[in-house]
N, C-alpha and C positions, 0 to 999 in steps of 0.2 A: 046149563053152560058148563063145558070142562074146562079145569083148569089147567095150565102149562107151567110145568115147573123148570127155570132155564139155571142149570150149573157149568162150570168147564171144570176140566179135570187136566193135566201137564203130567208128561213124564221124559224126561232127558229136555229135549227142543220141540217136542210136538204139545199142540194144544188140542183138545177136543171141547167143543161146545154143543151142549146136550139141550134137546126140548123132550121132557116125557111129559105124556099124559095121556088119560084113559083109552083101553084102545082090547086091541088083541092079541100082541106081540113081539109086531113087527117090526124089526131094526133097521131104519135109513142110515147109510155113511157117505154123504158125499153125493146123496142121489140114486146112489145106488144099494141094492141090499147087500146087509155083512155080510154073508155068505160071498158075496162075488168079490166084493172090495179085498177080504181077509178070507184066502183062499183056503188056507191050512185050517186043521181043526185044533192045534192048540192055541191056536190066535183066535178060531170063533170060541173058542171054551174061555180065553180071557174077557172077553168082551161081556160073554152072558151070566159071566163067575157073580156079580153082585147080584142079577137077579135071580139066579141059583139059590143062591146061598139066601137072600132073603124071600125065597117061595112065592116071586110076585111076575116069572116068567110071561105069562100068558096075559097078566094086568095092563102091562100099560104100551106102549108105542113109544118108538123112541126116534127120534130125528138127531143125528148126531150131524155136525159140520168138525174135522178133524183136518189139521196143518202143523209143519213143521217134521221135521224126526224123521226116522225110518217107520219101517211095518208094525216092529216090535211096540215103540216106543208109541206108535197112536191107538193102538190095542189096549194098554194099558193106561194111559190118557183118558180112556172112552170108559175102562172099567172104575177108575177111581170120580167121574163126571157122574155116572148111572150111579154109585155108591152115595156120594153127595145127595144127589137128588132122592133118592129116596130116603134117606134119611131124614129130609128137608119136609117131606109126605108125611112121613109118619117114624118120630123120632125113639119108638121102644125097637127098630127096628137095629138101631146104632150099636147096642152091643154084641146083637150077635154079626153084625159087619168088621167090626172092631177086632173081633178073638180070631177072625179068618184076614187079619189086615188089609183090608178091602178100603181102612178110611184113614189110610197111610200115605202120604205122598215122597216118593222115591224120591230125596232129592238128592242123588249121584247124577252126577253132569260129567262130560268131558273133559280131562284136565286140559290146561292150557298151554300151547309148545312154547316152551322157554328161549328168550334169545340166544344165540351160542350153540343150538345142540338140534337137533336133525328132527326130534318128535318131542314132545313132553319130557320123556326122561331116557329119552336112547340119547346116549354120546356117541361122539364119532369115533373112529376104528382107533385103536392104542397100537403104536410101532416104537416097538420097544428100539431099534435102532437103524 
């Protein structure tokens, strides 16, 4: 019996929630493979960064469910979920994740627009007379 290791991983508004377990490689996002979901290759290079970096590429399968955010921001969701979880496998794996801040969670968010003023911190036009 394999087992299934379930983590989420957040970055801005988006959440990703991760099933890894034994397999061949293969990346689910949403149903569909990363490759299609995350069309750009520096967005597939985010997503496969932790299992790169931790040589376990071709080990496990991954079933991601990803919501919230933009493109960017569920790529990196998805790599900080895959970083959990494999840590969670097999924990000598944590500091060489650690030194490539793979087990870092980005917590910059959107500021938030101020009453009185047009954007977070744009003020409206100055007429000097």
């Amino acid at each position: 019996m394999t087992t299934v290791t379930n983590t989420s991983g957040r970055r801005k508004t988006a959440v990703a929630r991760i099933y890894l377990k034994d397999g061949n490689g293969t990346i689910t996002v949403n149903g569909k493979d990363y490759k299609e979901y995350f069309p750009t290759l520096p967005l597939q290079y985010v997503v496969t960064q932790s299992l790169l970096v931790a040589d376990q590429l071709e080990k496990f399968d991954v079933t991601v469910t990803v919501d919230g955010g933009g493109i960017t921001g569920q790529a990196s969701a998805v790599r900080l979920a895959i970083a959990k979880a494999i840590v969670e496998l097999d924990p000598e794996k944590r500091a060489v994740l650690k030194i490539k801040s793979l087990m870092t969670r980005d917590s910059r968010m959107v500021e938030r627009k101020k009453p009185g003023r047009r954007k977070a911190r744009r003020k409206f036009q100055f007429s000097k007379r």
